[in-house]
Phi, psi and omega in degrees: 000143195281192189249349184306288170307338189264004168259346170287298188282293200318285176326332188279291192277345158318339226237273163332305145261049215250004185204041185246152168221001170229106205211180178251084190280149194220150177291134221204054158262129172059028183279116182273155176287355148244009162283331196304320143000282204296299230269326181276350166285317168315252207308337183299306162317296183311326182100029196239116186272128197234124171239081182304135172234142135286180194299291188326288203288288209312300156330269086076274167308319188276000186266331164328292163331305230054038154266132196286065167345122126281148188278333215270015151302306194264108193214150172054190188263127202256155134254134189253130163207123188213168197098212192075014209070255153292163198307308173296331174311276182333315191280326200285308195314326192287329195292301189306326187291317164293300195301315156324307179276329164079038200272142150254048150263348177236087199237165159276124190237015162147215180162197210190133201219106161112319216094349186259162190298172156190152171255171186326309177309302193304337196298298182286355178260319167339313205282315186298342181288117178335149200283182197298287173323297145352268177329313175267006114015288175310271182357267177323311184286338142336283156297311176298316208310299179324325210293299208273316167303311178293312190297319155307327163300282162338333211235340181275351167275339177286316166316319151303343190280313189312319159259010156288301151344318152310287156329287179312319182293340197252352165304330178277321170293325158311322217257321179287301196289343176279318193264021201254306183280000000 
């Protein structure tokens, strides 16, 4: 390949990932075309971008990038996948998806949260964290919680006092009605 074309395809995918900072990488072996199909229509619908790359250059490109490179991501035949938005969409879909299909022709093999590497595993604890909303979800019911203890707190002595009162008003009115008859 000339240095003409290999500065040409370089460009093309600088260009292409050039504002991506987070992805998957995937093993992208012994795939019939039509699960191969199935799984880029599933992320297209998602909003999720799927790329067979080679290494080198890809390898190459991302170190250009200032992504922090393990060689041993890029090994064998790789697929790159990103977008979707948060960090967690891509790993969860892929996670969800494999599992579905129950294919070992597509597995995960790391990925990049950041710029920084990450492996396989980290990929797949990536996928279990809940989605943003959940989360702040969480958060806030955190943050309230003291908040709701105190105000019960606060509010179970008015009550009480309200059914001592209570008590008392209706004791006297027994009591009005016993001396009545």
């Amino acid at each position: 390949m000339s240095k003409l074309l290999k500065k040409k395809i370089a460009d093309e995918f600088k260009q292409r990932y050039g504002d991506m900072r987070d992805c998957v990488l995937l093993k992208f072996e012994g795939l019939d075309v039509q699960t191969a199909n199935h799984l880029r229509a599933h992320l297209r619908k998602l909003g999720v971008k799927l790329n067979v790359v080679p290494n080198r250059l890809t390898s190459f490109i991302f170190k250009e990038m200032n992504f922090q490179v393990a060689d041993d991501l890029f090994s064998g035949p790789t697929a790159i996948a990103w977008g979707g938005g948060e960090a967690t969409t891509v790993p969860k879909i892929l996670t969800e998806w494999i599992r579905a299909t129950k294919t070992k022709a597509v597995a995960i093999k790391g990925g990049f949260l950041g710029r920084k590497p990450m492996n396989a595993r980290q990929v797949r604890e990536l996928a279990d964290i809940p989605p943003r909303p959940v989360l702040l979800s969480m958060v806030l019911g955190s943050a309230i919680a003291p908040m709701t203890l105190l105000l019960y707190a606060a509010t179970a002595h008015q009550s009480g006092f309200v059914g001592l009162l209570d008590a008392l008003i209706e004791k006297k009115e027994k009591e009005g009605q016993q001396a009545v008859a």
